[in-house]
Wavefront OBJ file of the C-alpha trace (Angstrom):
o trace
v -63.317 -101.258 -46.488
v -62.500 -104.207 -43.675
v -64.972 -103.544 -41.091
v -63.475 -102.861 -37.382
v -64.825 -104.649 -34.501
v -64.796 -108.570 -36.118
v -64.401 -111.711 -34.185
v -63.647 -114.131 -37.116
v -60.553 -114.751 -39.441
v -60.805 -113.322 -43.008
v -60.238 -116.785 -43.805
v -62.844 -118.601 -44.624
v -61.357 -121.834 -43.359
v -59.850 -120.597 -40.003
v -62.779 -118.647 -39.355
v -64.847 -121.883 -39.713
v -62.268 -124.175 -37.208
v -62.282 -121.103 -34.994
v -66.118 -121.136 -34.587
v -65.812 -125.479 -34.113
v -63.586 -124.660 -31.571
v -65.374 -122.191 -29.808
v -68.537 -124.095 -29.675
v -65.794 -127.616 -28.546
v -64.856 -125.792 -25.211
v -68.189 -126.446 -23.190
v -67.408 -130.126 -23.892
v -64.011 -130.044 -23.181
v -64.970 -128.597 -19.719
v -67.766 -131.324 -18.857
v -65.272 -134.073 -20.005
v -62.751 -132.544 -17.927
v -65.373 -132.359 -14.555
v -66.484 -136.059 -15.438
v -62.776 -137.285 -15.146
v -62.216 -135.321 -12.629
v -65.220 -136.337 -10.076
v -64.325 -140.064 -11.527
v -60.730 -140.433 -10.635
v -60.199 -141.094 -13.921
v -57.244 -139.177 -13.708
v -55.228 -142.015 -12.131
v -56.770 -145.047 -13.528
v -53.889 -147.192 -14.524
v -51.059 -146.752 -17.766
v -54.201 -147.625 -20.399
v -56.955 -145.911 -19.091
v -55.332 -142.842 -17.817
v -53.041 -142.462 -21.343
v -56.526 -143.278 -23.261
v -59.024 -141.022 -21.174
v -56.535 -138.277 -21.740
v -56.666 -139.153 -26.028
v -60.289 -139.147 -25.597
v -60.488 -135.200 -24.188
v -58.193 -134.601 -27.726
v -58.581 -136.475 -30.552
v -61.988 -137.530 -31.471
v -63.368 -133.632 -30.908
v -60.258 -132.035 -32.209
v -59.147 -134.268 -34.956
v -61.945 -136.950 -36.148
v -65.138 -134.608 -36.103
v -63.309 -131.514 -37.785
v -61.905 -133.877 -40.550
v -65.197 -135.305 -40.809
v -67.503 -132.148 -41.240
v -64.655 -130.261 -43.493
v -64.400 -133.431 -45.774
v -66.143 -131.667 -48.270
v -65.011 -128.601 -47.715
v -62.793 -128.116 -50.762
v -59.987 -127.393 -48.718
v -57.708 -130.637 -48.350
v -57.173 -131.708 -45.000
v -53.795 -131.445 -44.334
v -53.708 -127.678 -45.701
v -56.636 -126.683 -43.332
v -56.582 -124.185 -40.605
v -58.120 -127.399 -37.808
v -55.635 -129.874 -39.018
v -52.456 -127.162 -38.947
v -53.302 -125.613 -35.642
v -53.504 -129.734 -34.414
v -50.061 -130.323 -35.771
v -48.871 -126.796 -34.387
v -50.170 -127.624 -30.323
v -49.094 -131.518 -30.748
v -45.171 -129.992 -31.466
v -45.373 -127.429 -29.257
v -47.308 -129.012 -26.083
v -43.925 -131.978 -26.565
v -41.290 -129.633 -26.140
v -43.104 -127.672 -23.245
v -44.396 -130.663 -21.275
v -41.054 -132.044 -22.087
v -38.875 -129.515 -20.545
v -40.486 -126.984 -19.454
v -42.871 -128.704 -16.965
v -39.696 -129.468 -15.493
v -39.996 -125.400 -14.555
v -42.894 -125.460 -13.336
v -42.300 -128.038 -10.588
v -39.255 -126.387 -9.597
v -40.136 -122.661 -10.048
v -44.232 -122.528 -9.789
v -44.255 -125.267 -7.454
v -46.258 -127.600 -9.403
v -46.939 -131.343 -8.490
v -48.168 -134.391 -10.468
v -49.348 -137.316 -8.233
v -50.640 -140.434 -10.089
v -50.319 -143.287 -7.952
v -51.457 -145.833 -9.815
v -49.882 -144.804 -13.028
v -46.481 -146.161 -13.666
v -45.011 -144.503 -16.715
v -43.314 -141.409 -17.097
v -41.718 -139.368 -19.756
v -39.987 -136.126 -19.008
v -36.458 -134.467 -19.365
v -33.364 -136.110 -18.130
v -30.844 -133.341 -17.092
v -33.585 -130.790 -16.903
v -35.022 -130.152 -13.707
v -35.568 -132.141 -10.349
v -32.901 -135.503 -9.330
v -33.923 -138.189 -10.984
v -33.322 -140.326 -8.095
v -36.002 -138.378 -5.839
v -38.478 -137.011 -8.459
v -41.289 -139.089 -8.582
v -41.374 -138.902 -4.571
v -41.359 -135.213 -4.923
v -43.870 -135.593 -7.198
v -42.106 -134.148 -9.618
v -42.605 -136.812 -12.619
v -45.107 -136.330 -15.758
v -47.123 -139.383 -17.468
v -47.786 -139.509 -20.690
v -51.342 -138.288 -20.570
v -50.710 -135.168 -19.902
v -48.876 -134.748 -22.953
v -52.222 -135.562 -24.842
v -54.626 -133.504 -22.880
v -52.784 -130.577 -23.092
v -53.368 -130.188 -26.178
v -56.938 -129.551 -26.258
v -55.977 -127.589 -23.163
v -53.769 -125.520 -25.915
v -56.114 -125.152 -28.484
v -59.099 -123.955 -26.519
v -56.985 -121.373 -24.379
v -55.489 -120.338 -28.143
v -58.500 -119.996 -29.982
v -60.668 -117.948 -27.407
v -57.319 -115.957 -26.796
v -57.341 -115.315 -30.653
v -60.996 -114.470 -31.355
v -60.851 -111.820 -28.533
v -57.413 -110.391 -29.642
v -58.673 -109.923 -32.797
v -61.579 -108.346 -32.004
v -60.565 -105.831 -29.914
v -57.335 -105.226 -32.370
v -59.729 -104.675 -35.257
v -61.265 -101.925 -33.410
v -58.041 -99.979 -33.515
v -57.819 -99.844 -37.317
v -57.761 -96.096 -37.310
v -54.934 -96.075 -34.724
v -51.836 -94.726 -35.748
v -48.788 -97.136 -36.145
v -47.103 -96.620 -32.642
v -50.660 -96.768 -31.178
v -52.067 -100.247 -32.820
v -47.808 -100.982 -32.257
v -48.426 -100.393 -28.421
v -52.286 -101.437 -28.525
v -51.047 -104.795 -29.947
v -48.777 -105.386 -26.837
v -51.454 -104.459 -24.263
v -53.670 -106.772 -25.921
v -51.086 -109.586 -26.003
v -50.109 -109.172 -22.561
v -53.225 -108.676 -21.072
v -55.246 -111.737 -22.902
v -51.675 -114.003 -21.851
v -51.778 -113.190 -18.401
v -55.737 -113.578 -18.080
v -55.524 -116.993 -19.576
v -52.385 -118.313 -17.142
v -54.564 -117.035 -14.395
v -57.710 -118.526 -15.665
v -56.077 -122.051 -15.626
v -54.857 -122.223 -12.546
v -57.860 -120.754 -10.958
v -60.452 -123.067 -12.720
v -58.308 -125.758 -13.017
v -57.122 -126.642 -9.963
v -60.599 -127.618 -8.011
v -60.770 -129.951 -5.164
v -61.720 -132.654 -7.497
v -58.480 -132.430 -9.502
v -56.551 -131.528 -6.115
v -55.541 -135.225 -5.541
v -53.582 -135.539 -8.442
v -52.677 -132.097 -9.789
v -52.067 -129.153 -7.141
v -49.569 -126.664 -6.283
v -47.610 -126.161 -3.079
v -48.529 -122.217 -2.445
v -51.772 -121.892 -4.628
v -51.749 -118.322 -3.390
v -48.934 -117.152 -4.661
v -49.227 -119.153 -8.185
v -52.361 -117.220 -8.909
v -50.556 -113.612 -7.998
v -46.824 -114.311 -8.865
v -46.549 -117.409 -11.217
v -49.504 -116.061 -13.714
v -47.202 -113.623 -14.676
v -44.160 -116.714 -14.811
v -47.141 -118.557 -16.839
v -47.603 -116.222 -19.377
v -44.260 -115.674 -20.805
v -45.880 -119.188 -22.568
v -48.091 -117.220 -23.802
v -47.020 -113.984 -24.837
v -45.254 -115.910 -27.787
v -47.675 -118.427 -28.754
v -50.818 -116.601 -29.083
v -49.640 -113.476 -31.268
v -47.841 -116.406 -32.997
v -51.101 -118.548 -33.397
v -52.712 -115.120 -34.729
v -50.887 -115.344 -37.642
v -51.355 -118.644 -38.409
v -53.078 -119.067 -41.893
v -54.703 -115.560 -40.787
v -55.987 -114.076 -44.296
v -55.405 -117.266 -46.137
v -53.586 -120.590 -46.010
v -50.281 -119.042 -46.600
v -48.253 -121.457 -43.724
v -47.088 -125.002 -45.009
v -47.124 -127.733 -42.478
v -43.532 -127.387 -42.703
v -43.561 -123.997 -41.311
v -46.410 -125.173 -38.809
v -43.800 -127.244 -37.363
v -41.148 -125.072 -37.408
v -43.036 -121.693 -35.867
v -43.897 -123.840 -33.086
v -40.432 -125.427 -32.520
v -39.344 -121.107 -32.223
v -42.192 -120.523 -30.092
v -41.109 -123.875 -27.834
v -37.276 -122.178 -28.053
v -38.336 -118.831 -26.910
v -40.448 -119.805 -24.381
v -38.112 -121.765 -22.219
v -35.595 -119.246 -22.908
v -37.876 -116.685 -21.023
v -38.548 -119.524 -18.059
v -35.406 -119.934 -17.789
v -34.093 -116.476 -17.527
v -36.698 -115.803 -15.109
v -35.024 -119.039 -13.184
v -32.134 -117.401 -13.480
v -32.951 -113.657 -11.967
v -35.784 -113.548 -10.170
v -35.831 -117.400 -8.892
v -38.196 -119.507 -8.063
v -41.532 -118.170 -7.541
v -41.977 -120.891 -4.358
v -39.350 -122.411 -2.196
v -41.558 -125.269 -0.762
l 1 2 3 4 5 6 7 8 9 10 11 12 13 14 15 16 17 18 19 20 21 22 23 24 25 26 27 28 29 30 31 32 33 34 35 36 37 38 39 40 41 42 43 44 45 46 47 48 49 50 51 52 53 54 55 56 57 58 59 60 61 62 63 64 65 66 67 68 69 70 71 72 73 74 75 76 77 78 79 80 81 82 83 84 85 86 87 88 89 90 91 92 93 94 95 96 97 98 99 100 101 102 103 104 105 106 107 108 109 110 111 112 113 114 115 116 117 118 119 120 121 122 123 124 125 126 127 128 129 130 131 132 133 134 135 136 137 138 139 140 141 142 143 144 145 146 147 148 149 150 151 152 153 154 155 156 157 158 159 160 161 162 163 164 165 166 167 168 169 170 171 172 173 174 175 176 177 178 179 180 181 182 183 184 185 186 187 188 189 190 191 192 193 194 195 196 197 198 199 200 201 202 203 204 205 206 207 208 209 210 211 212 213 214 215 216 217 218 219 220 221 222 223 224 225 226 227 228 229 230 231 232 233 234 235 236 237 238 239 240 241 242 243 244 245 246 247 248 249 250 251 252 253 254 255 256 257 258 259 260 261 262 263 264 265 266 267 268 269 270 271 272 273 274 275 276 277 278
């Protein structure tokens, strides 16, 4: 009988990059205070695009590959390697466009003075004329740290939502149906919070803040996790009981997720409007 109440994947090799993962996150938040209290954040094109690698790739991509090597499990069918390939295509298309969103709907600015590249959507979102005085313009590091943003919210969100979802194995099918929803919505909502709250510090103020911080943490959590609501019950699945996903159907799930997602931001755009005016 599958015990109820487990934190881990069935697999053996998700359960494994699940625990590396875990046990990544206190490093990923002293690496994050370090740049942070260094100005590292806005230290030039190379430094800036290659402090931002250094939060992703060695920790997420070298040391995995390194200490599954003999795993008997090659690397490009692991769980690590899959859920990498997964966050890199779907952190593109939302940093892409739908950061573009969140300076216009959240109220969201980037300010990197000393940085001089930039690499967003054209036609969606701010002028193009006035955005990088509005502050409005992303660099290319934040495409990289975001993904170790990604996979830390998405494996802590998994691990808990399958814990408490395990619990309800003797449920009915309308009540682990609706269970399942509460669990998603809750854990996406908690986690869009949980960013903005931590996140945005006085340290990381200078170059990263939002216009009404207020009103981000009580309104635009909820505009937040519409990410969310798709991408973690998405990531669940993901290799769950074995590796049963290609990395052609890595890619594609997240391209869906990427497609849904901005479809939600931007019927939210659309009816409710922007959650700040400033």
């Amino acid at each position: 009988m599958t015990p109820r109440g487990y934190w881990f994947s069935h697999n053996p090799d998700k359960a494994w990059a699940e625990k590396f993962f875990l046990a990544y996150i206190p490093v990923f938040f002293a690496y994050n205070a370090l740049m942070q209290q260094t100005g590292w954040l806005d230290a030039g094109n190379f430094w800036h695009i290659t402090q931002n690698l250094i939060m992703w790739f060695p920790f997420c991509v070298i040391v995995p590959w390194v200490l599954r090597r003999n795993s008997g499990v090659p690397w490009q069918q692991s769980y690590w390697f899959k859920l990498n390939v997964y966050m890199a295509v779907f952190i593109f298309f939302c940093t892409y466009f739908h950061t573009e969103y969140f300076f216009d709907v959240l109220g969201l600015r980037y300010r990197f003075n000393d940085v001089s590249l930039h690499f967003d959507s054209v036609l969606v979102g701010p002028d193009e004329a006035t955005a990088l005085a509005q502050h409005k313009k992303v660099p290319p590091g934040m495409y990289l740290n975001s993904i170790a943003f990604f996979i830390v919210y998405h494996t802590a969100a998994v691990v808990v939502m399958r814990r408490i979802r395990s619990m309800t194995g003797g449920w009915g099918k309308s009540g682990r149906t609706l269970a399942w929803m509460v669990i998603v919505a809750t854990t996406a909502l908690f986690f869009a919070w949980a960013e903005t709250y931590f996140y945005i510090t006085d340290d990381a103020a200078a170059n990263v803040w939002y216009v009404d911080l207020e009103r981000m943490l009580k309104w635009g959590s909820i505009y937040y996790a519409m990410y969310f609501i798709v991408s973690f019950p998405n990531v669940f699945r993901l290799d769950e009981e074995s590796a049963d996903w290609s990395l052609s159907r890595t890619v594609l799930e997240a391209c869906a997720v990427s497609a849904i997602s901005l479809l939600l931001l931007d019927l939210w755009a659309l009816i409710l409007g922007p959650v700040v005016t400033a």
